[in-house]
C-alpha positions as CSV (number, residue, x, y, z in Angstrom):
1,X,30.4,11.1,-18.3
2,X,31.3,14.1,-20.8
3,X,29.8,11.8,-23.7
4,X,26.1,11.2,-21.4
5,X,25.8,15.1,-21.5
6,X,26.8,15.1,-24.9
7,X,24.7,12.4,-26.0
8,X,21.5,14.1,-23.8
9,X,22.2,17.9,-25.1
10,X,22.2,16.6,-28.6
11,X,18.6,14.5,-28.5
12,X,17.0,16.4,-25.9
13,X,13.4,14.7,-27.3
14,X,14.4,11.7,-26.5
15,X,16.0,11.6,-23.4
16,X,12.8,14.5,-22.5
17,X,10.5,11.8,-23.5
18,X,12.0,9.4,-21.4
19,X,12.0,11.6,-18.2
20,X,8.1,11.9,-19.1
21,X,7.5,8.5,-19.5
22,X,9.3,7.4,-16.2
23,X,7.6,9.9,-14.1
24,X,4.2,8.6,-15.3
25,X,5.2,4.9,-15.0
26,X,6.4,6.4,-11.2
27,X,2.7,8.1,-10.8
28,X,0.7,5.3,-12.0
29,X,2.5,2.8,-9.8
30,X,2.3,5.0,-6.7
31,X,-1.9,5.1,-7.4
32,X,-2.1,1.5,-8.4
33,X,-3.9,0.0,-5.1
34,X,-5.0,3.1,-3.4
35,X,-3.3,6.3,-1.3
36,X,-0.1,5.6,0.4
37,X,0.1,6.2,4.3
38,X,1.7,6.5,6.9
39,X,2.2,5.1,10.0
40,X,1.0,8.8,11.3
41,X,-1.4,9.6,9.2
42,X,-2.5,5.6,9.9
43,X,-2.9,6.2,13.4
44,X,-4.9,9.8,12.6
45,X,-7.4,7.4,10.3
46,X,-8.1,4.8,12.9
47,X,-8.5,7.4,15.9
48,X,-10.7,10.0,13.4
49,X,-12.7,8.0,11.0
50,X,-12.7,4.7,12.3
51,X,-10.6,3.1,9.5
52,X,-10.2,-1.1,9.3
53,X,-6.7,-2.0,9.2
54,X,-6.6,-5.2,7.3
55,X,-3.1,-7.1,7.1
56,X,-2.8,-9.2,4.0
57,X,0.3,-11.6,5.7
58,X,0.0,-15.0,6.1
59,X,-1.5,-16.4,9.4
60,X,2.2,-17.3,10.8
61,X,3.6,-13.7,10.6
62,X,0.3,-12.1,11.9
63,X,0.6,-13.8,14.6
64,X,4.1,-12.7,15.2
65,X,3.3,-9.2,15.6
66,X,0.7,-7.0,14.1
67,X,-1.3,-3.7,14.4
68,X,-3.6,-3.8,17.0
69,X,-7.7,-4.7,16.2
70,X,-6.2,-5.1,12.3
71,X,-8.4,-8.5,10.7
72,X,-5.8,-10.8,9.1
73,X,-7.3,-12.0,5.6
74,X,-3.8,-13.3,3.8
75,X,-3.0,-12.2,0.3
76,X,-3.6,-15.1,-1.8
77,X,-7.0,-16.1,-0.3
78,X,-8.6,-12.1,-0.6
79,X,-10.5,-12.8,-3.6
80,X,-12.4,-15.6,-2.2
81,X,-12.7,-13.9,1.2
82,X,-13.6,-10.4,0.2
83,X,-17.6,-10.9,1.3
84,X,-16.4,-10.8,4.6
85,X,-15.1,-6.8,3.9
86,X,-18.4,-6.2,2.1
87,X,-19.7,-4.2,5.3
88,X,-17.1,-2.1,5.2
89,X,-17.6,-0.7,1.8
90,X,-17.7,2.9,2.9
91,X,-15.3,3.0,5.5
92,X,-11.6,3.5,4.7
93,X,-9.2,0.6,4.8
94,X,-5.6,0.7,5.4
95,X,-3.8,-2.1,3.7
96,X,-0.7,-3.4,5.3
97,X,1.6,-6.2,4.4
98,X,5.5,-7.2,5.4
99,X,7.4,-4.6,3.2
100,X,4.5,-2.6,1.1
101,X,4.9,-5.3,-1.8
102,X,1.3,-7.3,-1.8
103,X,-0.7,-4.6,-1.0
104,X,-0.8,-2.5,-3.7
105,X,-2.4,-5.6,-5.5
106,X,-4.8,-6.3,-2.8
107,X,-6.1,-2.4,-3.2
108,X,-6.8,-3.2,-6.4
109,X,-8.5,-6.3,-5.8
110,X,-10.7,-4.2,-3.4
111,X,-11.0,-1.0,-5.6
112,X,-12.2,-3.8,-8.3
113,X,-14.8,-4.6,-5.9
114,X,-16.3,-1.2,-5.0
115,X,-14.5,-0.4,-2.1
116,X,-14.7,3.4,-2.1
117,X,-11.2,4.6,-0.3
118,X,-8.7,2.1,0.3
119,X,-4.8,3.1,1.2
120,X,-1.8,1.3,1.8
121,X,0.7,1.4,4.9
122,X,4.0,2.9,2.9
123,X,6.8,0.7,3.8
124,X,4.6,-2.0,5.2
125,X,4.6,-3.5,8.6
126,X,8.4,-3.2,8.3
127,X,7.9,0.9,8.3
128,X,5.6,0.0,11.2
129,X,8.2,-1.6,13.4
130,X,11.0,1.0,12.6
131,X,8.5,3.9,13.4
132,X,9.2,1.8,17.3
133,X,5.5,1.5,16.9
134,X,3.5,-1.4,18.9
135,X,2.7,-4.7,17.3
136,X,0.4,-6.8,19.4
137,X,1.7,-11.0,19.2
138,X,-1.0,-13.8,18.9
């Protein structure tokens, strides 16, 4: 351990550098598909300005349990799919998936498509459940 101080005290540029870089690679990656939210401020979104919740799982585990009144438009068919969204351009959408994994990529399928404020449920469906929120089956 005395030798990591050691080594950082005596190239402070580097290791500064590296610090700078992570915590950009950390920013970007936070921003990548949109906003995180959550499950609260999800809730606030839906109640106050009428948000679309659209869950990017597969068909078999939205029908396990999901938010209620979210569309289901699974992950690997969005791009071919995404006319069906296009009336919603305006309106915020609230991305969820299982764990928070897929739908960073699907907001920036969207944003790629002029969707004007789209956000992502932090933690996923999974952050959902563990919140004791409701999930609606079928």
């Amino acid at each position: 351990m005395d030798r990591v101080i050691e080594f950082a005290l005596s190239h402070m540029a580097l290791v500064g550098s590296f610090f700078g870089l992570l915590a950009a690679f950390l920013f970007l990656e936070s921003r990548r598909g949109g906003a995180g939210a959550s499950s609260q401020q999800l809730t606030n979104l839906v109640n106050s300005q009428g948000a679309i919740v659209l869950d990017v799982r597969d068909r078999k585990e939205f029908v396990l349990g999901h938010i209620t009144e979210s569309s289901n438009i699974p992950f690997a068919k969005l791009e071919e799919r995404i006319s069906e969204l296009n009336s919603h351009k305006e309106s915020p959408i609230v991305l969820v998936c299982k764990m928070g994994q897929h739908s960073g990529a699907a907001g920036k399928i969207l944003t790629k498509h002029g969707f004007k404020d789209v956000r992502r449920l932090t933690g996923g469906i999974a952050t959902w459940t563990a919140d004791s929120l409701p999930l609606v089956k079928g």
